[in-house]
C-alpha positions, 0 to 999 in steps of 0.5 A: 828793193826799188824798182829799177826805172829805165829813161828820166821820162819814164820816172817822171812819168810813175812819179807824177801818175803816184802824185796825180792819183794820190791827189785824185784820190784825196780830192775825191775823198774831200769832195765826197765828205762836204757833200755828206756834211753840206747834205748833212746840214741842208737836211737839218736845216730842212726838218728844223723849218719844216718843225718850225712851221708846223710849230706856228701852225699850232695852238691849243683847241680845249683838250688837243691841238689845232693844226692848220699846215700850210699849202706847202707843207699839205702836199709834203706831209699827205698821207700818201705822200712816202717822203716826209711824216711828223708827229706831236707827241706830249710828254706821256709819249701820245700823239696828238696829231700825226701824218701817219695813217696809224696816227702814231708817234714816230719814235719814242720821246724822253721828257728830260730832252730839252734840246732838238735831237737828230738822228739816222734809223732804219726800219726794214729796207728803209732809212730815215733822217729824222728829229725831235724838237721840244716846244710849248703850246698852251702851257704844255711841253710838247714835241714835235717830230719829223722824219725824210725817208732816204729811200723815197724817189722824190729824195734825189740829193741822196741818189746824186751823193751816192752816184758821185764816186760812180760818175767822178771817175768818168770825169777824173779819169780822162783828165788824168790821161790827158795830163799824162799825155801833157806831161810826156810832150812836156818832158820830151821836149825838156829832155831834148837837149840831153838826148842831143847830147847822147847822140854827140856821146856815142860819136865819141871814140878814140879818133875823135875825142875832140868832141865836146858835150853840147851844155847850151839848153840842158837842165840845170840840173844835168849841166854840172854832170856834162861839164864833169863828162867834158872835163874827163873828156879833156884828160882822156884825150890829153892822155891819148896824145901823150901816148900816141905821142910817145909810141911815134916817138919812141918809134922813130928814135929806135929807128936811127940806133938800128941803122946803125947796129946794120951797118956794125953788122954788116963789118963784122968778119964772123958771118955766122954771127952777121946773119943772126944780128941782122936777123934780130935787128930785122926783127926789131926793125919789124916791132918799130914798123909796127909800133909806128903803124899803131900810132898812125890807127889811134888817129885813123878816121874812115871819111865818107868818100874813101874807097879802095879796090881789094881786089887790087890791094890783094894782088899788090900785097900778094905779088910783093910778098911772093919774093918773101915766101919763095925765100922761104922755101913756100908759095902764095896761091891768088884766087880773085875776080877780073873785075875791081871788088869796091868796098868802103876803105883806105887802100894804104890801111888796107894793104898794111891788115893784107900784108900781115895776114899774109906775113902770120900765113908764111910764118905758120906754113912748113916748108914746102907749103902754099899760103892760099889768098882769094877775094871774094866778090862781096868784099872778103879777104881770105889767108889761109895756111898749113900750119898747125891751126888755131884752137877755138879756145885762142881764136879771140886771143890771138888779137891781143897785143904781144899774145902768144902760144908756144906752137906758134910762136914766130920772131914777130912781135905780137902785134901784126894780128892786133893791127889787123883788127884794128884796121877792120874794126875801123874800116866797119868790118869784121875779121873771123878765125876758122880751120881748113880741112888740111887742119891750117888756120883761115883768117877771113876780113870782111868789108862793106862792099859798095 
């Protein structure tokens, strides 16, 4: 399974440290063999002079050889001298003449080689890069050997070879640092216009879906997928109109035929039947408010400026609806500050979320019953009544639209708490759902306060 890399900077980031290591590698690799090969090569060059010199250097002396080196190669070859050694061995594998202070061969000779020879030996703790080259002097095959002793001190392009990888990596590695540093100031800065456009993403919401993705500056790369984002933007909220559209229109068609079905039913001569028509078409009515109201929260935008007084908004909504609960046989209990509770709002919205909440407590309450609204200082609204209550289970559901639970349902439609919701949820705040010790349900709506 791949690994799941989070930001395009961080892929970036692997993706060119594997590339960046992987070619540090093989550069390392690279260089470290033509510095063998070049070490390789200097060395042969090196023993096939030295060879050659020693070769002009000789000539026959009655049944030997006379050698007469030059100064250079006098302080190379002297016998305590632990970094170069030569020998002339005749065919019979004697040496003639040596640099040894056992005055012997360096190594075997086959009389069939007729080709200089190169080879690594080592004997104990020491290792040696050495060579054999076939020559005649007065007549006679002759070859002479020579041989570097890789471990001496004075052999120091070894040492530098074999310190290389150590030392390389001193240098590599801040490099590569320094690449990656270049790299996510690089990208960053590629990559601005994109967090640019996230940042105009999140601003997106059901009241503002005029907003567009910026494409100016963007890769080319991620251009054709903001003109798709943008485009689906356009059908979203072409879509969105059309249904605001509808749900206001609708709304306000219905409200003309149940004029009319009011005034039918305000003829009719059997009371009974009146009242319960008037009843439905209250109802109904009601279900058309609250459609258009649900219109009206799908283009709600708070502004910065907006603010309201809930502890006035309470004591309108409160004093209004008393009418209502008295009519029932219940009453409204107010408990609020004498100072103005200020928070972040529209008063008309809130006084529509206030008055549901008030509305689903008389509705719920037995009669004879007190529906308790109070206004705390740090911007929360709390109704509670005495009904049956709301189990944990439902407490999340009751703010679906057109939910309902058999014991409690009202004539409503189903959509005064989801209004409710929706208001808070557009005002910054939170609404939240509890039980009061005589078992009713408490709604508390907390706001921002200023």
């Amino acid at each position: 399974m791949r690994p799941r890399l989070g930001t395009i900077l961080t892929r970036i980031l692997w993706l060119h440290l594997a590339s960046v290591t992987a070619a540090t590698l093989a550069m390392v690799a690279a260089i470290f063999i033509l510095l063998n090969a070049t070490l390789a090569s200097f060395e042969r060059h090196t023993l096939s002079d030295h060879a050659a010199a020693i070769a002009a250097a000789t000539r026959p002396a009655g049944a030997g050889l006379q050698l007469d080196l030059p100064p250079n190669l006098k302080d190379l070859y002297a016998e305590g001298y632990g970094g170069y050694a030569f020998a002339i061995v005749d065919a019979d594998g004697r040496a003639l003449k040596s640099s040894l202070p056992s005055g012997g061969a360096l190594f075997g000779v086959d009389p069939k080689e007729l080709q200089p020879t190169f080879f690594h030996r080592a004997r104990g703790p020491d290792a040696y890069f050495g060579a054999s080259f076939p020559y005649r002097s007065g007549g006679r095959p002759i070859w002479i050997q020579v041989r570097q002793n890789l471990g001496d001190p004075d052999v120091f392009v070894d040492d530098v070879v074999a310190e290389f990888l150590r030392w390389v990596w001193w240098l590599i590695v801040p490099i590569v640092l320094a690449l990656l540093a270049a790299d996510i100031l690089i990208v960053q800065r590629a990559l601005a216009p994109v967090r640019e456009a996230s940042r105009r993403a999140e601003a997106i919401d059901p009241t503002r879906l005029e907003l567009r993705l910026p494409t100016q500056g963007l890769p080319s790369e991620i251009t054709p997928l903001v003109a798709a984002i943008n485009r689906a933007l356009d059908r979203l909220e072409a879509g969105f109109r059309t249904q605001r559209e509808f749900t206001a229109d609708a709304a306000h068609e219905l409200r003309t035929p149940l004029a009319i079905l009011r005034l039918r039913a305000d003829t009719l001569t059997d009371r009974d039947a009146a009242r319960a028509l008037r009843a439905d078409i209250d109802a109904m009515g009601r279900l058309v408010e609250q459609l258009l109201a649900i219109a009206e929260l799908e283009s709600f935008a708070l502004l910065e400026d907006d603010r309201a007084d809930l502890r006035a908004v309470s004591l309108d909504v409160s004093s209004h609806m008393a009418t209502l609960a008295i009519a029932d046989g219940k009453q409204i209990e107010l408990a609020v500050d004498d100072r103005p509770v200020w928070v972040r709002g529209r008063a008309e919205a809130l006084v529509r979320a206030v008055r549901n909440l008030i509305e689903n407590a008389i509705a719920h309450t037995p009669v004879g019953g007190t529906v308790r609204v109070s206004v705390a200082s740090d911007g929360v609204v709390s109704v509670s009544d005495e009904g049956p209550g709301i189990p944990e289970c439902d407490r999340e559901l009751v703010f679906q639209r057109f939910w309902r639970r058999e014991h409690r349902t009202t004539k409503g439609g189903g959509l005064g708490l989801s209004i409710v919701q929706q208001i808070v949820h557009a005002h910054g705040g939170t609404i939240e759902i509890a039980a009061t010790p005589e078992g009713g349900a408490r709604f508390e709506m907390r706001l921002r306060p200023l």
